[in-house]
C-alpha positions as MATLAB code, in Angstrom:
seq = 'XXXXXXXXXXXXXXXXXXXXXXXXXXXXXXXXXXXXXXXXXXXXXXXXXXXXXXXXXXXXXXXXXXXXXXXXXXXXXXXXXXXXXXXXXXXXXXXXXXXXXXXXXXXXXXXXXXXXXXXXXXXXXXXXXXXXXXXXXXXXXXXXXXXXXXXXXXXXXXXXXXXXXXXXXXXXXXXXXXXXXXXXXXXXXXXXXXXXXXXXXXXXXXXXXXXXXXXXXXXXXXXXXXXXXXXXXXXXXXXXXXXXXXXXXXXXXXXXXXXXXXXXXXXXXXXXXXXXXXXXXXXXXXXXXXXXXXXXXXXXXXXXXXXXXXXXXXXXXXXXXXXXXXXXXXXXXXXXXXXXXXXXXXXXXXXXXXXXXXXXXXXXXXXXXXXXXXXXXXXXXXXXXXXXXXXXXXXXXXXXXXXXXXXXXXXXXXXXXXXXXXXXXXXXXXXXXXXXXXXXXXXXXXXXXXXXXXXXXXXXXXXXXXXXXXXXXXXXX';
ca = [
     114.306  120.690   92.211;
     115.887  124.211   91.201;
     119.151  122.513   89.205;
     120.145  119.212   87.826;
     121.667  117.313   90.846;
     124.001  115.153   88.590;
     124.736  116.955   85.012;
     123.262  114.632   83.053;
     119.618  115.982   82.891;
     118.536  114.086   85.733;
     119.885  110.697   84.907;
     122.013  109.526   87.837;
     125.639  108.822   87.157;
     126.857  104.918   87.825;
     127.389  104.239   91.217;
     130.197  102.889   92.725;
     129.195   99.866   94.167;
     128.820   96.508   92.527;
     126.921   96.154   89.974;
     123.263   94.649   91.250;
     121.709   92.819   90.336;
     123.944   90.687   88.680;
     122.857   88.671   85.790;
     121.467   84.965   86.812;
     123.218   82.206   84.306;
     120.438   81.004   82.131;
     119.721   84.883   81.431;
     120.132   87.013   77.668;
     122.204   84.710   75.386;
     122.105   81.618   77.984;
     120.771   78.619   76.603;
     117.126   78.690   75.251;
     115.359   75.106   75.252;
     112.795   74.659   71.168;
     111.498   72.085   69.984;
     113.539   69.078   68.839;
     114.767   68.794   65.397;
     112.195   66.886   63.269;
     115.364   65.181   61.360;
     115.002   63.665   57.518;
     111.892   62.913   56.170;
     112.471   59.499   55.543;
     113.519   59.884   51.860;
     109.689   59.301   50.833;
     110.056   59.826   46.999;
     107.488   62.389   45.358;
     104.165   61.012   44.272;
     104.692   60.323   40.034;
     103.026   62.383   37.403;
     104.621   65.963   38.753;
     101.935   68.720   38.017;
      99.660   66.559   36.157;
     100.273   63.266   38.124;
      97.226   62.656   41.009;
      95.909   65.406   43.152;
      94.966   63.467   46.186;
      96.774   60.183   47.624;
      99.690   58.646   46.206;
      99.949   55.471   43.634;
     101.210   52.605   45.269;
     105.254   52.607   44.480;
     105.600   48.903   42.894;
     105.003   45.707   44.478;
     104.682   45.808   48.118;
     108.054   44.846   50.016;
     108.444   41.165   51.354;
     107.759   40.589   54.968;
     110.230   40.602   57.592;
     111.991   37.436   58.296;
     111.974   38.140   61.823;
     110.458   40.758   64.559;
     114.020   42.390   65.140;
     113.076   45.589   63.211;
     110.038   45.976   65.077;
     111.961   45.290   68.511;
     114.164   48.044   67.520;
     111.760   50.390   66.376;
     110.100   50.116   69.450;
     113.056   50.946   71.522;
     113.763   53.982   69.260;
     110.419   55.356   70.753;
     110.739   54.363   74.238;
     114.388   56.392   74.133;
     112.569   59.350   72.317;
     109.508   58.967   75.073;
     112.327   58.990   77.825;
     114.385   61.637   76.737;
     110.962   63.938   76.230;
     110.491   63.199   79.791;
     113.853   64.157   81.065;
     113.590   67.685   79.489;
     110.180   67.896   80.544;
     111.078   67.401   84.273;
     113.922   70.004   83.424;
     111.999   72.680   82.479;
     109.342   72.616   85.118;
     111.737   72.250   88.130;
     113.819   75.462   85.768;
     110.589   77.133   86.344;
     109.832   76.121   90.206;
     113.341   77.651   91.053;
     113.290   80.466   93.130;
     115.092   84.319   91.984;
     118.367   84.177   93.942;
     118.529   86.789   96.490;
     120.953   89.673   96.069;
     122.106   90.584   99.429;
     122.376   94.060  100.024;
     124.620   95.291  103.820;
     123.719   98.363  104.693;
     124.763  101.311  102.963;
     125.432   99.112   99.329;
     123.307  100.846   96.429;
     123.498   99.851   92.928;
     124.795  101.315   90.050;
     121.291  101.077   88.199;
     119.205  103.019   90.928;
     116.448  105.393   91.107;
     118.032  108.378   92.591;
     121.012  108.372   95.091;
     121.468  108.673   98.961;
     118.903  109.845  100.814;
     119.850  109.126  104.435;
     120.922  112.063  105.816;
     122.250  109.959  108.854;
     124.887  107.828  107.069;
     125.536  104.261  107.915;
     127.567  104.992  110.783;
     124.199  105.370  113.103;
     122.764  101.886  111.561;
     125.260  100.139  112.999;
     123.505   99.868  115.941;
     120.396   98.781  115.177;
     120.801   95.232  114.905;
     122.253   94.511  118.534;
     120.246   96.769  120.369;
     117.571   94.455  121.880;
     118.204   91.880  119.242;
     115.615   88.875  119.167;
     112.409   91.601  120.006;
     110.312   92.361  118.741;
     109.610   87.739  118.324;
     108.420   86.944  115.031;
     106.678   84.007  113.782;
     108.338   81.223  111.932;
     107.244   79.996  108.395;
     107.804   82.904  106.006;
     107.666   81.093  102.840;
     110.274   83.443  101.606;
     113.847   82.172  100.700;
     116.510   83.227  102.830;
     113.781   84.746  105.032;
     112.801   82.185  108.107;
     110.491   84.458  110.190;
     106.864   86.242  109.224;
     106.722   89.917  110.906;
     103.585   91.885  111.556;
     103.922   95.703  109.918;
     102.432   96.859  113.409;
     104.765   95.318  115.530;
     106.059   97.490  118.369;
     109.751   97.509  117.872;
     109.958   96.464  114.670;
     111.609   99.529  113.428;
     114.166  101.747  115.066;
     115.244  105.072  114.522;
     116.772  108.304  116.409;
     114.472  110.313  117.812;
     113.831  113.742  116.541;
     115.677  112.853  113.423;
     115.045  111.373  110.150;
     116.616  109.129  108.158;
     115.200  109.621  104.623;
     115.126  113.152  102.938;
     111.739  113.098  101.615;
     111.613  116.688   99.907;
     114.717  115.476   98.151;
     112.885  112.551   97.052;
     109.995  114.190   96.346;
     111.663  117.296   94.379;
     113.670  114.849   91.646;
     110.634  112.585   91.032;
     108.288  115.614   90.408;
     110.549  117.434   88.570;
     110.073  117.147   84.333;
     113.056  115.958   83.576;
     112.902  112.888   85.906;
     109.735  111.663   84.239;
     110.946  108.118   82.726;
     111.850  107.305   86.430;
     108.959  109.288   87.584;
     106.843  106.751   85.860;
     109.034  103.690   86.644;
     108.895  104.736   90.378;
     104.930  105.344   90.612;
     104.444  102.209   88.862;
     106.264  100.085   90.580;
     104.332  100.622   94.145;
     101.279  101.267   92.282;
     100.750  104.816   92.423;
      99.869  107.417   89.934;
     102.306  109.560   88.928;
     100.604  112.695   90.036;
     100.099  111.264   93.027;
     103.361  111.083   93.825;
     103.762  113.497   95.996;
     100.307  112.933   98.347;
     101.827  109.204   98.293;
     104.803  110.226  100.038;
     103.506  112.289  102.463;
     101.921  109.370  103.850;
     105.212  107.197  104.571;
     107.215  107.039  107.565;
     110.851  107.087  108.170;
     112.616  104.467  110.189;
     115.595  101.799  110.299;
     114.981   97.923  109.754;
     115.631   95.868  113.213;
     115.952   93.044  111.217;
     117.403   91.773  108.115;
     114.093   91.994  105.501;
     113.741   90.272  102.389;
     111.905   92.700   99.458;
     111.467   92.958   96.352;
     113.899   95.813   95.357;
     113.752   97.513   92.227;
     116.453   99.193   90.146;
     115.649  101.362   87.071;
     117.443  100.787   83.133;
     116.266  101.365   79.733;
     113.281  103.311   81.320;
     111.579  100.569   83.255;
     111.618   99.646   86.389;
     113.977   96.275   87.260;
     112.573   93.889   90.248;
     114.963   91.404   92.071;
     114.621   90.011   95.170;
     116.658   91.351   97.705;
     117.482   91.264  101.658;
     118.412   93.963  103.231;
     120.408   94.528  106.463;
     119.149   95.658  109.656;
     120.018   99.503  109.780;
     119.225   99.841  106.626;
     116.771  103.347  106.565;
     113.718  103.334  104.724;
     110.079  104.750  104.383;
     107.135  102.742  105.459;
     103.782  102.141  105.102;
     100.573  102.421  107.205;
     100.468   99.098  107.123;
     104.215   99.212  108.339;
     105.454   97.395  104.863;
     108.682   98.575  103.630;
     108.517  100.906  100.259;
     111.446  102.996   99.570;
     115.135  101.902  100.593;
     116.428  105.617  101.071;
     120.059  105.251  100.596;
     119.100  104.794   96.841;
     115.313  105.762   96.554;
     114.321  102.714   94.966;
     110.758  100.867   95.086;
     110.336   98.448   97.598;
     107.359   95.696   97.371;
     106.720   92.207   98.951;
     109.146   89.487   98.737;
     108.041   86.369   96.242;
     107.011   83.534   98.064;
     107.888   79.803   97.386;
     105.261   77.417   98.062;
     106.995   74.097   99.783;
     110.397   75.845  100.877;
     112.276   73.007  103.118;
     114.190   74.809  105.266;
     117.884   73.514  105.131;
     117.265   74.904  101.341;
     115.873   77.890  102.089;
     118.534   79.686  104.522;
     121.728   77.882  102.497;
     122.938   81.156  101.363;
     125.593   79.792   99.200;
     122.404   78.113   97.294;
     120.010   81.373   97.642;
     121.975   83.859   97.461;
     123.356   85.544   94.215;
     126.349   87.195   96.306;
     127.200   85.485   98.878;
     130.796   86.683   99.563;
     128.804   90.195  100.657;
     127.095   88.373  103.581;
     127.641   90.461  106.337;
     128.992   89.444  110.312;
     126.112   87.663  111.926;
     123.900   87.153  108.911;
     121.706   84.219  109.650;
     118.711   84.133  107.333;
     116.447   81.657  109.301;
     116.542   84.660  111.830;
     115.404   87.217  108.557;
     112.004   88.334  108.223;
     109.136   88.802  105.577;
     106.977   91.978  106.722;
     103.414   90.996  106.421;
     100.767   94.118  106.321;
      99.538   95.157  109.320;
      97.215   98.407  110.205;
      99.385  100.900  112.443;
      96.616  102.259  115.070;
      97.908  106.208  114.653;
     101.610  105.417  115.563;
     104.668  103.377  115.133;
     106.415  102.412  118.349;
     110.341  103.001  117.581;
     113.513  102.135  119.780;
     115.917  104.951  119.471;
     119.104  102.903  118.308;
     121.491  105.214  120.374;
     119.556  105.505  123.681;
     117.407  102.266  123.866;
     114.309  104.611  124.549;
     111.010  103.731  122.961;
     109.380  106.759  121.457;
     105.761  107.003  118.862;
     106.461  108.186  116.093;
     103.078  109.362  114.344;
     102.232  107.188  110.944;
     103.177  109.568  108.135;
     106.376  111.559  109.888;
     109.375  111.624  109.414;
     110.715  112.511  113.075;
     109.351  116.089  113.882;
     106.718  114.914  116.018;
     108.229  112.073  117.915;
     107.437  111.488  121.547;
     108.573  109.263  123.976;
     106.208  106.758  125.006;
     105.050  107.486  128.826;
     106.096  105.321  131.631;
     104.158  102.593  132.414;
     101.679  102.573  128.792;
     103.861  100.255  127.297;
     103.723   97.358  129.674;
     103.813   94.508  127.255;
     106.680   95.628  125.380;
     108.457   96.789  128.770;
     108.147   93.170  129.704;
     109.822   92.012  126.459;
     112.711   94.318  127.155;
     113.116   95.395  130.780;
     116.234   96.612  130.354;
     115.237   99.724  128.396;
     115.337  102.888  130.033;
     111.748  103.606  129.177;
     110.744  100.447  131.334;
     112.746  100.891  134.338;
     111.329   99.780  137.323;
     110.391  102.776  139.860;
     110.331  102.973  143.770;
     106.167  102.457  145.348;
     104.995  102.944  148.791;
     102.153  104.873  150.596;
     103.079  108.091  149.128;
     104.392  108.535  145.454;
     105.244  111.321  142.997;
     106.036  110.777  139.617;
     107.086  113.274  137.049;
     107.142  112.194  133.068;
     107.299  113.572  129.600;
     107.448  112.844  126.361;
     110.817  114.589  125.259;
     114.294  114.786  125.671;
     113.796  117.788  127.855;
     116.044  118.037  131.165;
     112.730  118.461  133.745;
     113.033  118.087  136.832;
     110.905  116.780  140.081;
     111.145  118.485  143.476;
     109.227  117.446  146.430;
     109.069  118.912  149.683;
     108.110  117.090  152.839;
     106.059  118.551  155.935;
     108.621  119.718  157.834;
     110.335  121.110  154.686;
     112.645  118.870  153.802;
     113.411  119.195  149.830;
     113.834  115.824  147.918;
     115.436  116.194  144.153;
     118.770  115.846  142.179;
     120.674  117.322  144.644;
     119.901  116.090  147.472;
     117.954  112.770  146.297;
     118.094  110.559  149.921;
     116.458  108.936  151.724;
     115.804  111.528  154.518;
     115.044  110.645  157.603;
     111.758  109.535  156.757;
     112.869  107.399  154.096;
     111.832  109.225  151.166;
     113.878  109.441  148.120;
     114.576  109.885  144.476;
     115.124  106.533  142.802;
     115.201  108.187  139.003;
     116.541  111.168  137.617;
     116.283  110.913  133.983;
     117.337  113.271  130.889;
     120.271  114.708  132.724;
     121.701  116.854  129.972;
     118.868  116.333  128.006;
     120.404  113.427  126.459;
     117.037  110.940  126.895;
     116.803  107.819  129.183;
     113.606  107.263  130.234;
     112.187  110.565  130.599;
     110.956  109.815  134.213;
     111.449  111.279  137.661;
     110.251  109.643  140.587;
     109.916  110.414  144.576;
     108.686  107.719  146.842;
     107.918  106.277  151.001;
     108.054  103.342  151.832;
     105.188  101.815  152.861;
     104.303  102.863  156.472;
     107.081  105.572  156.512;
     105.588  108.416  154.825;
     104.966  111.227  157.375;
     101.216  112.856  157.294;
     100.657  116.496  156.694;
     101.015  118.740  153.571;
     103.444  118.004  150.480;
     104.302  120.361  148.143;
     105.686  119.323  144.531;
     107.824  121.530  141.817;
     108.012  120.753  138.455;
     110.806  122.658  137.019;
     112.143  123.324  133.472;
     116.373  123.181  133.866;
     118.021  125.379  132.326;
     120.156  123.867  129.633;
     121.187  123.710  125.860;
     117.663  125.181  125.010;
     115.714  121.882  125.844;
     115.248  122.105  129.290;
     111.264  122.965  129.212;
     108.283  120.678  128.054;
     104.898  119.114  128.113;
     104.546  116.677  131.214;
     102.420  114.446  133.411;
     102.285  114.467  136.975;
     100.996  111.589  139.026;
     100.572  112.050  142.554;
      99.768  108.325  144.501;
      98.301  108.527  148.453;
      97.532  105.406  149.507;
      93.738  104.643  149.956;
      92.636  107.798  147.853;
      92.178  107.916  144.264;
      95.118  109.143  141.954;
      96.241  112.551  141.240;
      96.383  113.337  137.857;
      98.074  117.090  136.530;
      99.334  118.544  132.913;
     101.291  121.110  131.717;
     103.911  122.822  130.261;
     107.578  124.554  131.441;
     109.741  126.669  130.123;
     113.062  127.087  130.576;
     113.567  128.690  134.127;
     110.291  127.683  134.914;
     107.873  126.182  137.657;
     104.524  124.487  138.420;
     104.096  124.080  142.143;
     101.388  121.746  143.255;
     100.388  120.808  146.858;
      98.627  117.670  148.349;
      97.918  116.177  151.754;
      99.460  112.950  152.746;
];
């Protein structure tokens, strides 16, 4: 980084948000638990002779003392240990159930940083765009139960499809901002702090974030968050909101929370968590007045490693679309996920616009893309007839357009679609037009067409249009 983003050679100024995380009672100058006090000695009197008396052993001290009249003295002497043995016991039990406790969770909505963190905001977004996140499609991608995290009642797989969302084509961490300040000299306390936290070398900093992926949390995640003061790195456990942006793994595990840059690593896990414990947030949590609408924590989830085969299946949080968005990127290579090769997640969530349901029969032609482009699908029938946007049907024939997606190039599905009924389709020769609309400067792109005659094997063509552009194809039905 070319200048010193905050004037104070590239220490970050205190935020304003609360101060996280908050210091747990029990903590610096709280109450420490020794050893007891071994009280007087008795009042033993020294063995005679001084220097020159006996070296080893002492002289008896007179005659020996009468025997007790009764066993009263022993009776209480006895008791004396038993309430000494009793009151070991007690503190005993203290301590280890002080140790068993879990960390209390700071709770984090989205947006809240903390005045002792790494570097500063790094969503370029804002929080106004996260907002969405959490209804859109809430309850998918299901998670399993049993997290063994406190305030955290579901386990999540890293390479769950819908796990994260996002906005297509954009990204929500500025990684060559993040990348810049922890590289640069004068940042190389937290450089150090940063690398070691996640277990990285520090000159591998960069090579390390180059492999992470930008997206938004769909649910609210517990983590192990970590601030920076006095030159180390500061773990507490944390959960954050859903819409909170950060940069994840390839096994899709959270590892930086971006509005803040700080470290991100597993939750710690309680062995033996009963439940109506573990998701009492007025007993988990260390700040529980900043619980946010709809916070439930049985319904928050641990993220569990998982391998992501190439690609993380995101749902854009402003269309409801499902696009890939390659392991490693940060949103200049999305894609949206073809129709019909995302079946079991289309069944999860019919209602998104990549999974709408399209028109069959004995003769159909589909059109689809990965983009946001505006394409569009033209068919003409034997006698001429054209079938598209403008004119979409049915004809007399009964074909028709039952989709026209991207209109505008704002993306919904990314799909166009002309179709027969069954036993309506009139024979002779077809011919299709693939055209790139002319719009806003994203009206060409990459596409698939898929031409279905009943009885005969599939047509399959690629390519590419421009704006203004056209790929005619013919077929016989």
């Amino acid at each position: 980084m070319g200048h010193d983003m905050y004037g104070t050679g590239g220490q970050q100024p205190p935020g304003s948000g609360p101060q996280y995380p908050y210091n747990p009672a029990g903590g610096p100058g709280g109450p420490s638990y020794g050893s007891f006090p071994t009280g007087p000695s008795g009042g033993m009197p020294p063995p005679p002779g001084g220097p020159g008396g006996p070296q080893f052993g002492y002289q008896p001290y007179g005659p020996p003392p009468p025997p007790p009249r009764s066993g009263r003295g022993l009776i209480i002497g006895l008791s004396a240990v038993v309430v000494v043995l009793a009151v070991v016991a007690v503190i005993a039990v203290v301590v280890v159930f002080r140790a068993e406790e879990p960390e209390l969770v700071v709770l984090e909505p989205v947006g809240q940083s903390q005045a002792n963190d790494f570097f500063g905001n790094l969503d370029p977004l804002g929080d106004s765009l996260a907002q969405g996140v959490s209804v859109t499609y809430p309850g998918y991608p299901q998670v399993a139960s049993g997290s063994g995290t406190l305030l955290a009642g579901g386990l999540a797989s890293g390479s769950d499809p819908g796990l994260y969302g996002g906005t297509q084509d954009d990204s929500s961490c500025d990684v060559e901002q993040l990348v810049a300040f922890l590289t640069d000299p004068a940042n190389a306390d937290r450089a150090g702090a940063w690398a070691g936290a996640l277990g990285v070398p520090v000159d591998g900093i960069a090579d390390y974030v180059d492999t992470l992926t930008s997206a938004r949390l769909r649910y609210d995640t517990r983590v192990t968050n970590h601030g920076f003061s006095d030159g180390q790195a500061t773990p507490f456990q944390s959960l954050l909101q859903a819409g909170t942006a950060v940069l994840v793994d390839e096994q899709g595990m959270p590892r930086v929370k971006c509005n803040c840059g700080n470290p991100l690593t597993e939750p710690v896990q309680q062995e033996g968590l009963a439940s109506d414990d573990a998701w009492n947030l007025a007993e988990g949590a260390q700040n529980p007045d900043a619980a946010w609408s709809g916070l439930d924590p049985a319904g928050a989830v641990r993220v569990q490693p998982a391998p992501v085969d190439g690609a993380f299946l995101v749902i854009d949080i402003e269309s409801g679309t499902v696009f890939e968005r390659p392991a490693g990127t940060n949103g200049e290579e999305d894609a949206l996920v073809p129709y019909g090769s995302i079946d079991e997640l289309c069944a999860a969530i019919p209602e998104s616009p990549s999974c709408m349901e399209l028109g069959t029969g004995d003769v159909q032609v589909t059109l689809q893309w990965g983009s946001s482009a505006d394409l569009d699908l033209h068919v003409f029938e034997p006698d001429g007839t054209e079938i598209y946007f403008g004119d979409r049907g049915p004809t007399s024939t009964g074909g028709q357009l039952d989709v026209d997606s991207n209109v505008g190039c704002n993306a919904n599905g990314s799909v166009e679609n002309v179709y027969w009924p069954a036993g309506q389709a009139p024979a002779g020769d077809y011919t299709v037009e693939v055209d790139g609309f002319s719009v806003d400067g994203c009206g060409g792109g990459d596409y698939t067409l898929i031409i279905r005659v009943a009885g005969r094997d599939d047509i399959i063509e690629t390519g590419s249009v421009g704006e203004d552009e056209t790929d005619t194809y013919d077929f016989t039905g």
